[in-house]
C-alpha positions, 0 to 999 in steps of 0.5 A: 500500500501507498505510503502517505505522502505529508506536507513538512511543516517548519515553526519558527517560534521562541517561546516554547510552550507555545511552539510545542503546542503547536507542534502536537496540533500539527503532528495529529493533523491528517497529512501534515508533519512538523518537521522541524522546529527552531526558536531563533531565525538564524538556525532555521536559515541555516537548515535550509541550506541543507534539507530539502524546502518544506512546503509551509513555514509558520513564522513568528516576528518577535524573535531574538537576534533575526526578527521574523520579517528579516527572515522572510525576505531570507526565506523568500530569496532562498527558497521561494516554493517555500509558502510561509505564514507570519504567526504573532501577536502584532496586530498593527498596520505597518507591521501587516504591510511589511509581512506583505510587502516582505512576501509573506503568504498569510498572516494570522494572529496567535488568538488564532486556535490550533484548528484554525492554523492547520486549516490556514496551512492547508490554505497556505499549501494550496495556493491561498492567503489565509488571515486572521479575519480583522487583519484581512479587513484591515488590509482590503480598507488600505487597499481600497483607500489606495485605489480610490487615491490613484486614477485608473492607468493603462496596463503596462504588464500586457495581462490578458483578459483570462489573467486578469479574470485569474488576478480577480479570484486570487484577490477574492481569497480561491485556491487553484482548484477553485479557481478552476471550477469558477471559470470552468478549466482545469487547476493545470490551467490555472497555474499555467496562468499565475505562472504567466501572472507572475512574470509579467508582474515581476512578483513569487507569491499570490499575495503579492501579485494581488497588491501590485494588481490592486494598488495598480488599479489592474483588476 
């Protein structure tokens, strides 16, 4: 019989009474591991230069040493398959705006139950943003704000009407699958098309396509 194939988790967290605890609700998640856990940046940088990338990478900011949003831009760089989600107590704007800006794929608080962040690990993996709901608002506020400030531009990047209708349910919080289903292709299709988006916005994650094309005014 087939051997399960897991989605390696990695957690980034200093305090351990809550990095354990997390650990569990991973472990006693169907197809999921947590592989490996680390307390400062520094050593979890460092692993990844010799294990293979996991799938998601649960990221705290307030470390020691390297603070997680510096490790993001690490892990982003050297690892870009790598999705990873910023797990914290900081619930104010600039600091929600840099994990974005810095390539973050989520972002969740840690109010967060331990249901709700396998289900935005799973999220994570297939593609999609998850957040904590206040902390989704709060960035559709700023993006709205951002848009109503700036008038409508020509589309510099060429996007074609099918990558913009893709851009369109990207920001609308579907997963490939999902997208797939609401315009009636394939999940291979649909990353052929993000792949395209990708490139022509000059951008590696979801999140990041989304903000281009909002605060751009391309969808």
């Amino acid at each position: 019989m087939e051997t399960e194939r897991l989605l390696d988790v990695w957690l980034i967290e200093d305090s351990a009474v809550y990095r354990r605890g997390l650990a569990r609700a991973i472990a006693g998640a169907p197809g999921l591991r947590c592989a490996r856990e680390f307390d400062a940046a520094e050593a979890a940088l460092a692993a990844l230069a010799d294990a293979p990338p996991p799938g998601v990478i649960l990221l705290d900011v307030g470390l020691p040493g390297m603070d997680g949003l510096r490790a993001l831009r690490e892990i982003r760089s050297r690892r870009p398959e790598s999705r990873a989600i910023i797990l914290t107590v900081f619930n104010d704007t600039e600091k929600i705006l840099d994990a974005l800006c810095a390539g973050a794929n989520g972002y969740l608080l840690k109010t967060a139950s331990s249901d709700d962040v396998v289900t935005a690990i799973r999220q994570a993996a297939e593609g999609g943003m998850p957040m904590t709901p206040n902390v989704a608002s709060r960035v559709l506020t700023i993006f709205n704000r951002i848009v109503a400030a700036q008038p409508a531009t020509p589309d510099p990047y060429r996007l074609t009407s099918r990558e913009r209708e893709v851009l369109e349910k990207m920001a609308d919080g579907l997963v490939t699958k999902e997208i797939g289903q609401r315009l009636s292709v394939s999940a291979h299709t649909v990353t052929n098309h993000i792949r395209s988006i990708y490139a022509k916005l000059h951008v590696n994650t979801n999140t990041a396509a989304v903000a281009k094309a909002i605060r751009e005014r391309l969808i």
